[in-house]
Structure formats: structure tokens, C-alpha cells
C-alpha positions as CSV (number, residue, x, y, z in Angstrom):
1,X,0.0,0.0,0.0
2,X,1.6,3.3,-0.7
3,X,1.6,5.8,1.9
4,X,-1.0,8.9,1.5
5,X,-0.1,11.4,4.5
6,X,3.1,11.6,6.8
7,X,0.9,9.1,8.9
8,X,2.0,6.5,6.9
9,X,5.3,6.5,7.4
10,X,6.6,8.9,10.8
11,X,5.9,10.3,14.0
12,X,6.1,13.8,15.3
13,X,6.4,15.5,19.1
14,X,6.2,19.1,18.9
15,X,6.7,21.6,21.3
16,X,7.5,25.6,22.2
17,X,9.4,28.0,23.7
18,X,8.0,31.3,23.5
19,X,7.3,32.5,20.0
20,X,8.6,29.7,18.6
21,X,7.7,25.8,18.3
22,X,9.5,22.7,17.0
23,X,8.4,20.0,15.5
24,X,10.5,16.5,15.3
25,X,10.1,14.7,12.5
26,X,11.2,10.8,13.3
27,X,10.9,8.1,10.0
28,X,9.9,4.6,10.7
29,X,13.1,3.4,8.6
30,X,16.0,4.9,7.0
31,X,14.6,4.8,3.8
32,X,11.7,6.6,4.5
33,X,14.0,9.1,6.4
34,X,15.9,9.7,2.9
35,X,12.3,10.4,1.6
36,X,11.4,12.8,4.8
37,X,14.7,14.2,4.0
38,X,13.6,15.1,0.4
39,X,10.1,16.2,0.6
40,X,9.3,17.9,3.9
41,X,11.3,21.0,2.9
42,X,11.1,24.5,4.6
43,X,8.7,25.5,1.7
44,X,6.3,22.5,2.0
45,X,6.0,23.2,5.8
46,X,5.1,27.3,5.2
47,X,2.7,25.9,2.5
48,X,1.2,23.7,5.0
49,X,0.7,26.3,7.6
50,X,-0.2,28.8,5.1
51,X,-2.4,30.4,7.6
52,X,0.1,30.6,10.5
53,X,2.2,33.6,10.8
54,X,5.6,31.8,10.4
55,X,8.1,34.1,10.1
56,X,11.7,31.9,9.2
57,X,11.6,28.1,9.5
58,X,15.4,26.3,10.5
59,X,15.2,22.4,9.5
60,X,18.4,20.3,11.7
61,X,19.0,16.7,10.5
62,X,19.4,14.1,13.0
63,X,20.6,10.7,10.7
64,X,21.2,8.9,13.8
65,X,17.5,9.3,15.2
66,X,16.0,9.0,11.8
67,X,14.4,12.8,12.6
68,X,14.1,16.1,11.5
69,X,13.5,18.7,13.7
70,X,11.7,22.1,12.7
71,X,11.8,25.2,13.9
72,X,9.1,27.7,13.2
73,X,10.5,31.2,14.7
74,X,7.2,33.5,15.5
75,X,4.6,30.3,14.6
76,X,3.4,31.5,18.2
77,X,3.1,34.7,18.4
78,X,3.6,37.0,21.5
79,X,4.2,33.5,22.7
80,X,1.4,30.6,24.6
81,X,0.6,32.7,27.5
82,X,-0.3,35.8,25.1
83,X,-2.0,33.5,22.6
84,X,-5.9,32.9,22.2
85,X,-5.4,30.2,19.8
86,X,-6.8,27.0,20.7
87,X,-3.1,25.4,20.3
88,X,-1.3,28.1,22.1
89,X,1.7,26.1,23.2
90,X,2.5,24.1,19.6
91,X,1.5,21.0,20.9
92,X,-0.6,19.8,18.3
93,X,1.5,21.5,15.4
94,X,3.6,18.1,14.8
95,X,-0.3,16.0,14.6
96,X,-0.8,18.1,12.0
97,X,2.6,18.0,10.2
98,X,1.6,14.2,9.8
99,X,-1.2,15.1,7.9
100,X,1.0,16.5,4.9
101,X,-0.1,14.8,2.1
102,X,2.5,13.0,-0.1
103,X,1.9,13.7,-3.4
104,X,2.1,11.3,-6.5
């Protein structure tokens, strides 16, 4: 079966720090992390989360782990306490990273 979304073949754990959250990236093999390595670029992310305010993504490869790990500088804002979004504190951000779709 050929993988559809992220889902299919990683897992995520996001988190913040003030304005900023990260999301790591982790492939369920290392062929699949060659793929990650490939597709989830800094552009796919910001068209992703077109609608946050994302003001520089950094991407840092971790080969050993099988991860990427994002960070999206002002994704949050004034930061969680300031925020009235539902998702204040980026936890959710790296749930919906997984549901990038991967295209044909």
C-alpha cells in the first residue's frame, strides 16, 4: 500500500518556547527518512501552515534518530501565555505535520 499522508510513514512530538515551536520529524526506517529528507522542505512546511504567521523556518537533521527537527521562529506569536489560539503552546503543530499529504 503506498503511503497517503506523513501518517504512513513517521511520528512527530512538537513543542514551544516562546514564539517559537518545534516539531520533530522521526521516519519509521531509514529509507523513509531519505524520503522525509527530500520532501518535507522548509517551503512544504510554510505551505502547510499557510495560515500561520511563520516568520523563518530552520530544519536540523538528526541521521542517527531518523528525525528532522523544525523550527518555526514566531509560529506563536507573543508567545502561549499571550495567545488565544486553541493550540497556544505548539503542541498539536507536529499532529498536523503528519497530515502532509504526499503527493504522486
Amino acid at each position: 500500500m503506498k503511503p497517503k499522508t506523513l501518517y504512513d510513514i513517521a511520528y512527530a512530538r512538537s513543542g514551544d518556547k516562546g514564539a517559537n515551536a518545534n516539531i520533530a520529524l522521526f521516519a519509521n526506517d531509514r529509507r523513509n527518512y531519505e524520503f522525509l529528507c527530500e520532501y518535507v522542505t522548509e517551503g512544504r512546511i510554510r505551505k502547510h501552515f499557510h495560515a500561520l504567521p511563520i516568520e523563518k523556518i530552520e530544519r536540523f537533521f538528526l541521521p542517527n534518530l531518523l528525525a528532522i527537527n523544525y523550527v518555526l521562529h514566531g509560529v506563536l506569536g507573543e508567545g502561549g501565555s499571550a495567545s488565544l489560539k486553541t493550540d497556544s503552546q505548539g503542541k498539536a503543530l507536529g499532529q498536523a505535520l503528519l497530515e502532509l499529504s504526499i503527493e504522486e
